[in-house]
PyMOL CGO cylinders between C-alpha atoms (Angstrom):
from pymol import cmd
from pymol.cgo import CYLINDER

trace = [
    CYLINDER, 0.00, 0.00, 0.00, 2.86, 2.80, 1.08, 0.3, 1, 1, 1, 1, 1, 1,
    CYLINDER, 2.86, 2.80, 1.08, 4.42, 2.27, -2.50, 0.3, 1, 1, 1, 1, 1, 1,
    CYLINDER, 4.42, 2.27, -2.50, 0.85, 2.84, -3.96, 0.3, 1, 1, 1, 1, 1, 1,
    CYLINDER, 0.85, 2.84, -3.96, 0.27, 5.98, -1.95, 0.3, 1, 1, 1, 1, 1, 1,
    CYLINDER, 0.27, 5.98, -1.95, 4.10, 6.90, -3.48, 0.3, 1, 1, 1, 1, 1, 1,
    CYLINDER, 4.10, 6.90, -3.48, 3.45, 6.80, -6.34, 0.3, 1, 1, 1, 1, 1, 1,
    CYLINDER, 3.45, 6.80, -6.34, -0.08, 8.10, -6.32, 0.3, 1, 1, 1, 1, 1, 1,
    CYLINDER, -0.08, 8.10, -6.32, 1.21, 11.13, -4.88, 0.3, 1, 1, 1, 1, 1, 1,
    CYLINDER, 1.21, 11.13, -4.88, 4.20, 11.25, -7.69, 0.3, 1, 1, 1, 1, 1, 1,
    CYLINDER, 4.20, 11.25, -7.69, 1.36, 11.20, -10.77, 0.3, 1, 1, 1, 1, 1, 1,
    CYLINDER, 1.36, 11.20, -10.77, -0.56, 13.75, -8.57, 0.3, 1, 1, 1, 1, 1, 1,
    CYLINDER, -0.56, 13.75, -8.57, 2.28, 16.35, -8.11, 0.3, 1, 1, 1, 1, 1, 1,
    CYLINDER, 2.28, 16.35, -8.11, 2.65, 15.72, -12.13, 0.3, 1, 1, 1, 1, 1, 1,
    CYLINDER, 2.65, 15.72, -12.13, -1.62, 16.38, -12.60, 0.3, 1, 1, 1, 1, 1, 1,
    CYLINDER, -1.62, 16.38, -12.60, -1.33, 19.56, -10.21, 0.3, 1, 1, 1, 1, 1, 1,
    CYLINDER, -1.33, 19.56, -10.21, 1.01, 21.45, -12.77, 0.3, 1, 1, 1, 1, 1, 1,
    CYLINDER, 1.01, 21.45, -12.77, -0.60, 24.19, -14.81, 0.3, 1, 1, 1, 1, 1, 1,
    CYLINDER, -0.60, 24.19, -14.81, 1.41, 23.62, -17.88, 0.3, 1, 1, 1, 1, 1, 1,
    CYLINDER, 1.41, 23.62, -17.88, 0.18, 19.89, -18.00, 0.3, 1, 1, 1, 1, 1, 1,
    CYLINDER, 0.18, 19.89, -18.00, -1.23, 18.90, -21.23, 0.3, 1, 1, 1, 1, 1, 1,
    CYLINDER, -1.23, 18.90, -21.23, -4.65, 17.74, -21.47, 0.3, 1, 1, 1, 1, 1, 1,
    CYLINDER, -4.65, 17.74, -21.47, -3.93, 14.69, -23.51, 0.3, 1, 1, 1, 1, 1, 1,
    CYLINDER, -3.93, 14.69, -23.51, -1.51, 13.92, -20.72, 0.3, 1, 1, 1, 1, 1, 1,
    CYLINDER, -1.51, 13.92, -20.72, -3.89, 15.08, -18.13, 0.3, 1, 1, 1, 1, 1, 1,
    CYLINDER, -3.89, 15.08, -18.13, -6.49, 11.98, -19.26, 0.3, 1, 1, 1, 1, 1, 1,
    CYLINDER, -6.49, 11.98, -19.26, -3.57, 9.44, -19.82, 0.3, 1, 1, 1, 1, 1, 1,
    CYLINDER, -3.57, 9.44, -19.82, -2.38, 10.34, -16.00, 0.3, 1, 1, 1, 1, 1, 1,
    CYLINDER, -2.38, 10.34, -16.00, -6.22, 10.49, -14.38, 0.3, 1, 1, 1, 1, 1, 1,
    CYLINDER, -6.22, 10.49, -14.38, -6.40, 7.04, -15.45, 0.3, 1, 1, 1, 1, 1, 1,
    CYLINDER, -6.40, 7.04, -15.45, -3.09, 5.64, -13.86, 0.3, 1, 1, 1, 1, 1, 1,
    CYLINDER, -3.09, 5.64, -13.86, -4.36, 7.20, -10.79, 0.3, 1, 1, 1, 1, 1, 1,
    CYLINDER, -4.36, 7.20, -10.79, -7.24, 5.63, -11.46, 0.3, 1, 1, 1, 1, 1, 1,
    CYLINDER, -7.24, 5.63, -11.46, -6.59, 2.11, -11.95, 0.3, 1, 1, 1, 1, 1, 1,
    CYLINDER, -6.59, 2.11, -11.95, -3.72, 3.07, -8.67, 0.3, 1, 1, 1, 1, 1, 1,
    CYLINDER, -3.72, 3.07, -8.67, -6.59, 3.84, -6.44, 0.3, 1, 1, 1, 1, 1, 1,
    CYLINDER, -6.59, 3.84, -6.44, -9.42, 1.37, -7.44, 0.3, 1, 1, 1, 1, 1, 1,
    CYLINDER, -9.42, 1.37, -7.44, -10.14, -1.08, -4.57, 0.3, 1, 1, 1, 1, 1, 1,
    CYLINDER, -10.14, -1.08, -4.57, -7.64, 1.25, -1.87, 0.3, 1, 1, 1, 1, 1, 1,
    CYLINDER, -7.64, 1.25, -1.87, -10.44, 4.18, -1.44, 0.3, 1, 1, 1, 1, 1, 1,
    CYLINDER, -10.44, 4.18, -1.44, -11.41, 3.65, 2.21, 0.3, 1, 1, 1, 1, 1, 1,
    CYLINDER, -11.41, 3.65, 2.21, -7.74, 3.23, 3.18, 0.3, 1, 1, 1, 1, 1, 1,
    CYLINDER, -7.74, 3.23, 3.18, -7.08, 6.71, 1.21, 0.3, 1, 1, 1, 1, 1, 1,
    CYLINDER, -7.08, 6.71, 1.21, -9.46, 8.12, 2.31, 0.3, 1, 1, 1, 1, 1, 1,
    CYLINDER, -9.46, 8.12, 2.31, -8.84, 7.67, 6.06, 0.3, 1, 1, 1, 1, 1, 1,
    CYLINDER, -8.84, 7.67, 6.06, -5.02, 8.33, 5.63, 0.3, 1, 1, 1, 1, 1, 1,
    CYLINDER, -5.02, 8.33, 5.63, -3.42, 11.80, 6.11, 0.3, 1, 1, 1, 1, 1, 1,
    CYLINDER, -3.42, 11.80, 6.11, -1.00, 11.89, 4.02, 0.3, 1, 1, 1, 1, 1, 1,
    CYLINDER, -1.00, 11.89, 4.02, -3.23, 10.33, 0.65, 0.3, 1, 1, 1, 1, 1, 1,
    CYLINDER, -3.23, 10.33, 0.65, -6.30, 11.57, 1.33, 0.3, 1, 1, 1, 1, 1, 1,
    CYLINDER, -6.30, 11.57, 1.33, -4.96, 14.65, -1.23, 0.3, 1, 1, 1, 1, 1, 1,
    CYLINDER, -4.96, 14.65, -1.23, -4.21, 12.86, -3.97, 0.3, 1, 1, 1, 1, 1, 1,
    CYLINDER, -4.21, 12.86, -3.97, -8.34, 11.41, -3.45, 0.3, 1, 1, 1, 1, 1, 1,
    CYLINDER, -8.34, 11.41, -3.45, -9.24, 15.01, -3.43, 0.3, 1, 1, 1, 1, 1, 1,
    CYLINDER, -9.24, 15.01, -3.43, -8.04, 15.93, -6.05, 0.3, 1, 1, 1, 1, 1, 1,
    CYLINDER, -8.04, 15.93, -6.05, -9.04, 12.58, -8.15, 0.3, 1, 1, 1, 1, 1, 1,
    CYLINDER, -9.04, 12.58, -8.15, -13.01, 13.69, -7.02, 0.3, 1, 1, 1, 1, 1, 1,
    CYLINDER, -13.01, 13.69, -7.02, -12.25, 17.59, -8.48, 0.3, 1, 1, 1, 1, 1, 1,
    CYLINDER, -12.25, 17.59, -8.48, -10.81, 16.66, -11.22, 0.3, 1, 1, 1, 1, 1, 1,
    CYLINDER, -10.81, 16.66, -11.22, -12.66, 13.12, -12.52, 0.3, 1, 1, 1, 1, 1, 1,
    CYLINDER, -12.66, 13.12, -12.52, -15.54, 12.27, -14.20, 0.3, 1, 1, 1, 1, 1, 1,
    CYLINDER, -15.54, 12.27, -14.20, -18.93, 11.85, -12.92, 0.3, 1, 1, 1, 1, 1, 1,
    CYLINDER, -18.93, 11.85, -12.92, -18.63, 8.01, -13.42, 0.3, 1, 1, 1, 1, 1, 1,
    CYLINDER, -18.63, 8.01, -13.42, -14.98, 8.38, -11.67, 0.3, 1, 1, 1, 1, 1, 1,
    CYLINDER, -14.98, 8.38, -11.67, -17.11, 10.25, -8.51, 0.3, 1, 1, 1, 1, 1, 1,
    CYLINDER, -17.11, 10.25, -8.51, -19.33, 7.74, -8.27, 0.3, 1, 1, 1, 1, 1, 1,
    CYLINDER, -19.33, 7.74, -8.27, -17.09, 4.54, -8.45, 0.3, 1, 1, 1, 1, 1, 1,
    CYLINDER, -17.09, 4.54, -8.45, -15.36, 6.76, -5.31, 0.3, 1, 1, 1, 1, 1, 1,
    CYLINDER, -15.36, 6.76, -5.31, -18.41, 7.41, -3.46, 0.3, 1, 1, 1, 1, 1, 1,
    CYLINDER, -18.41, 7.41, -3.46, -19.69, 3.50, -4.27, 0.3, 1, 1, 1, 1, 1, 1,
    CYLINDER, -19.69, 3.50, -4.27, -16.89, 2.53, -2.43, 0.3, 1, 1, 1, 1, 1, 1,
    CYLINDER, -16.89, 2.53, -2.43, -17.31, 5.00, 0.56, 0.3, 1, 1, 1, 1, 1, 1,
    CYLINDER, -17.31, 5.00, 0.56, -21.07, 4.21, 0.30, 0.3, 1, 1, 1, 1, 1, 1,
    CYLINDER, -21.07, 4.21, 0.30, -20.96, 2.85, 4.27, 0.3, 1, 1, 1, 1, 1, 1,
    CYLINDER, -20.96, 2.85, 4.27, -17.98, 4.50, 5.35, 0.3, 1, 1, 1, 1, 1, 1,
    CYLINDER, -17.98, 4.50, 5.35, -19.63, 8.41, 4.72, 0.3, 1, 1, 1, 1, 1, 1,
    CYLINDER, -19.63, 8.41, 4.72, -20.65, 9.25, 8.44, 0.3, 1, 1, 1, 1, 1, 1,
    CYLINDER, -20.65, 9.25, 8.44, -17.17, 7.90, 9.91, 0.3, 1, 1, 1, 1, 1, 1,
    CYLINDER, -17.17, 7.90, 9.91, -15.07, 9.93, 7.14, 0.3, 1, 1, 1, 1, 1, 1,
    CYLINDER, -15.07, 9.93, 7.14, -16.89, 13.20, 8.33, 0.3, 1, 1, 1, 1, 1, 1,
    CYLINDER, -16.89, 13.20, 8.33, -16.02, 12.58, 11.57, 0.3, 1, 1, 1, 1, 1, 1,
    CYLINDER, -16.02, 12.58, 11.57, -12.25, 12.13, 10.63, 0.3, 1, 1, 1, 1, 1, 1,
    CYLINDER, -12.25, 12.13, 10.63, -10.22, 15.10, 10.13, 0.3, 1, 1, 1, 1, 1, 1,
    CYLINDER, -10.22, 15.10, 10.13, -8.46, 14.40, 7.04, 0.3, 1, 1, 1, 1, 1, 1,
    CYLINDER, -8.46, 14.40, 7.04, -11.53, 12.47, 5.82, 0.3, 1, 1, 1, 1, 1, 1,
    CYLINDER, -11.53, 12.47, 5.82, -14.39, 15.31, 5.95, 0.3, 1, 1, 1, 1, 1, 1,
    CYLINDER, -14.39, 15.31, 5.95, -12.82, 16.88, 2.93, 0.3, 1, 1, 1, 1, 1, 1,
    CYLINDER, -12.82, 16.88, 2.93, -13.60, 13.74, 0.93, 0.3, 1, 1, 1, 1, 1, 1,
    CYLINDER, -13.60, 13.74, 0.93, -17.46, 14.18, 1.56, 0.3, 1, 1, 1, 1, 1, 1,
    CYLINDER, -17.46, 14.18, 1.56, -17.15, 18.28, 1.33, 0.3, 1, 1, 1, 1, 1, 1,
    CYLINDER, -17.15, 18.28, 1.33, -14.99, 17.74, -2.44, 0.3, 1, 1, 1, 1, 1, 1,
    CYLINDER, -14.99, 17.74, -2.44, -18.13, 14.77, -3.40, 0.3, 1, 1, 1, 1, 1, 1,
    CYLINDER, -18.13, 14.77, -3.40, -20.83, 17.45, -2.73, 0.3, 1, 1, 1, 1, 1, 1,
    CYLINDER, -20.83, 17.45, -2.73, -18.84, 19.94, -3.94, 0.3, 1, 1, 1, 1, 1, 1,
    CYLINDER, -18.84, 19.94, -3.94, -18.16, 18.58, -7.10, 0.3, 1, 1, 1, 1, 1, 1,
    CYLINDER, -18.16, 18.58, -7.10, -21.22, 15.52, -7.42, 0.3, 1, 1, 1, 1, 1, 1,
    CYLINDER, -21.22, 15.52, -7.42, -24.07, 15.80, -9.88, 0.3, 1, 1, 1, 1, 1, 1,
    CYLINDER, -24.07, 15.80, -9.88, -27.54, 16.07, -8.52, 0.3, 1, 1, 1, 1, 1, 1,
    CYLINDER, -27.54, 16.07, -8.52, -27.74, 12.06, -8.45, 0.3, 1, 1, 1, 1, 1, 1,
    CYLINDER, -27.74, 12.06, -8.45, -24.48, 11.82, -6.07, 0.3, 1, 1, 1, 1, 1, 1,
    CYLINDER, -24.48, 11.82, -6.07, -25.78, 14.88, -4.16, 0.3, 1, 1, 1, 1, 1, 1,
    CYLINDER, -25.78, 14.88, -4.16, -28.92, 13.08, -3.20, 0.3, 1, 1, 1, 1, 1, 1,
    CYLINDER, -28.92, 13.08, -3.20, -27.09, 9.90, -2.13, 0.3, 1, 1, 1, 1, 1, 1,
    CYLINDER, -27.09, 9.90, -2.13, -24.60, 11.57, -0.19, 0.3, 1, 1, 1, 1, 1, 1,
    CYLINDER, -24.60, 11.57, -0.19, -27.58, 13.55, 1.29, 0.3, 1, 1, 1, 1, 1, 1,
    CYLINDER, -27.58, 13.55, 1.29, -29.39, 10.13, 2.12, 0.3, 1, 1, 1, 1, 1, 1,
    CYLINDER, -29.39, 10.13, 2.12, -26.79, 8.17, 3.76, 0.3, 1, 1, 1, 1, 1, 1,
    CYLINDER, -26.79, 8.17, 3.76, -26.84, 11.15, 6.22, 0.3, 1, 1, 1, 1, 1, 1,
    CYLINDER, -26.84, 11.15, 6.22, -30.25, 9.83, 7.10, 0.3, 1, 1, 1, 1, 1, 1,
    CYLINDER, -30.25, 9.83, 7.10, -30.66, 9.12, 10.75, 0.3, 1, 1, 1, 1, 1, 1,
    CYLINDER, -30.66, 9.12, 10.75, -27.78, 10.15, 12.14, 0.3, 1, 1, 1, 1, 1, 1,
    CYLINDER, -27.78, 10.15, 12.14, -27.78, 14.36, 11.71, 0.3, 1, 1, 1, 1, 1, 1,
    CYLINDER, -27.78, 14.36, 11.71, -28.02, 14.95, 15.40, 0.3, 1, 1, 1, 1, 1, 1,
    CYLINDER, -28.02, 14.95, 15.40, -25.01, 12.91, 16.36, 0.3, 1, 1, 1, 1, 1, 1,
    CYLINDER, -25.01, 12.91, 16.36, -22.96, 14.85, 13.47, 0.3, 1, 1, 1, 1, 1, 1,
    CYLINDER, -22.96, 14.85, 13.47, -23.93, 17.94, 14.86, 0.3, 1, 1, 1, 1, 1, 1,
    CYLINDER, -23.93, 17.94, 14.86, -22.60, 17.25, 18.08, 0.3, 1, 1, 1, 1, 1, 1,
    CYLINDER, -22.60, 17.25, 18.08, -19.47, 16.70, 16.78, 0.3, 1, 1, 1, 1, 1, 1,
    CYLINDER, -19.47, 16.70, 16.78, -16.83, 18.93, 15.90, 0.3, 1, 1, 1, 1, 1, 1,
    CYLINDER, -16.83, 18.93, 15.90, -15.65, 17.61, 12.66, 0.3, 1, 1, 1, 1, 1, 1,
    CYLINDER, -15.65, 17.61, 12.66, -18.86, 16.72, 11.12, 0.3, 1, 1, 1, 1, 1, 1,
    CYLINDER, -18.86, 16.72, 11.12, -20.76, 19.28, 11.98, 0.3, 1, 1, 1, 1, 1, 1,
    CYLINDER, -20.76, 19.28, 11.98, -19.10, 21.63, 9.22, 0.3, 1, 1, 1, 1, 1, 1,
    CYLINDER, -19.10, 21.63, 9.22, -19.95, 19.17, 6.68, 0.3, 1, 1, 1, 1, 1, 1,
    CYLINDER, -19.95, 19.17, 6.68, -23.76, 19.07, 7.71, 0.3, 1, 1, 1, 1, 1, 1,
    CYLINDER, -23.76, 19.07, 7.71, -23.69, 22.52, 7.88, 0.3, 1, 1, 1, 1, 1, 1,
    CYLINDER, -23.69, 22.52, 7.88, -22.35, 23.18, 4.01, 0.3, 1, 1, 1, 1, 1, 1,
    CYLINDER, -22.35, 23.18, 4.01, -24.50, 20.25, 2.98, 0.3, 1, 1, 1, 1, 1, 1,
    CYLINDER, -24.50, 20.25, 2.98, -27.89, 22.23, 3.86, 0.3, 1, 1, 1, 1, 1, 1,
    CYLINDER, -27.89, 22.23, 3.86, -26.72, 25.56, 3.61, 0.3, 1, 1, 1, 1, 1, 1,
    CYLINDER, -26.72, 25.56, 3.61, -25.01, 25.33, 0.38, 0.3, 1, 1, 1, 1, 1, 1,
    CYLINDER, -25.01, 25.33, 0.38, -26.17, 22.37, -1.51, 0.3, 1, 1, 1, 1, 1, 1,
    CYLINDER, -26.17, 22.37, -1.51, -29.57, 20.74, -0.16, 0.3, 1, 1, 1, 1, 1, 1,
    CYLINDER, -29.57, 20.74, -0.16, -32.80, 21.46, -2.06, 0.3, 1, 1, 1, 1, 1, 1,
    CYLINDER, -32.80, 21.46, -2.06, -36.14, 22.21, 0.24, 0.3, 1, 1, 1, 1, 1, 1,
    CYLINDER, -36.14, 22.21, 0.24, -36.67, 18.16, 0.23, 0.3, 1, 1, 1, 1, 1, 1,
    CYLINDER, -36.67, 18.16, 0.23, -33.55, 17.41, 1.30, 0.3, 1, 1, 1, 1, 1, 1,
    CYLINDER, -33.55, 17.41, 1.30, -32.96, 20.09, 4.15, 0.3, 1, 1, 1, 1, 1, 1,
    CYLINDER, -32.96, 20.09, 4.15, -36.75, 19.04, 5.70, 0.3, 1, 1, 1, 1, 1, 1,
    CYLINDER, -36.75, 19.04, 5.70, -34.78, 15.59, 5.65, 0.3, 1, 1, 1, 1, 1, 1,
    CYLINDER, -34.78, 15.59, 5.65, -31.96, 17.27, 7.02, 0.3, 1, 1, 1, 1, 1, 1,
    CYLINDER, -31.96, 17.27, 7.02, -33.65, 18.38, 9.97, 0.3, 1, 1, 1, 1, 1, 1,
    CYLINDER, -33.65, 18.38, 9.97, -37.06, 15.97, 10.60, 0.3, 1, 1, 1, 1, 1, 1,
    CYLINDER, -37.06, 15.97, 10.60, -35.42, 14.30, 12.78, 0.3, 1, 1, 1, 1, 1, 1,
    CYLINDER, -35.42, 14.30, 12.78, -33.55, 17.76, 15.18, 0.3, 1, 1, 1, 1, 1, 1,
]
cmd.load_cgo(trace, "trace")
């Protein structure tokens, strides 16, 4: 995994430049890519290649965000109480169509009051309804304050 996350982080620092091609651009999202399938939850919950994940969610496709967010499907209330990890959920509902949105939005479900308590998650429920959620969504939001 550590030699993964190396090299992850190389083909990152490469995808960051402005002067990067987009031709090369595609040819180096995909390395990361295929790098990363499978190792998302691990990624996401470490510090130092939770980045490179970010930056993978801004800069991928739709299909690319949701392959990430299928994978962090059960994992989504425990990464916005990590540190390191909240900026994984902020960057999917940042970024997500209205489909992801919704799903992020719904695994959410039942447990707003304990996010709100805590320090980490809180900010992430708070962007979520202030900044993203439609009128169905924040009434789900807070039914159950």
């Amino acid at each position: 995994m550590f030699d993964i996350i190396c090299h992850a982080k190389r083909v990152w620092g490469e995808l960051r430049r402005k002067n990067c091609e987009n031709d090369v651009k595609k040819k180096l999202m995909k390395e990361v890519h295929d790098l990363i399938r499978g190792k998302i939850k691990q990624m996401a919950f470490a510090h130092d290649s939770v980045r490179v994940l970010q930056f993978f969610i801004q800069s991928g496709s739709h299909e690319q965000r949701k392959e990430v967010f299928d994978e962090l499907k059960d994992d989504t209330i425990g990464l916005c109480k990590s540190q390191c990890g909240k900026h994984v959920v902020k960057k999917l509902l940042m970024y997500g169509n209205k489909e992801l949105l919704a799903a992020v939005m719904l695994t959410f479900k039942g447990h707003v009051s304990q996010m709100l308590r805590h320090a980490a998650a809180s900010s992430i429920i708070e962007y979520a309804y202030n900044d993203k959620a439609v009128l169905g969504q924040r009434l789900m939001l807070t039914e159950e304050l």
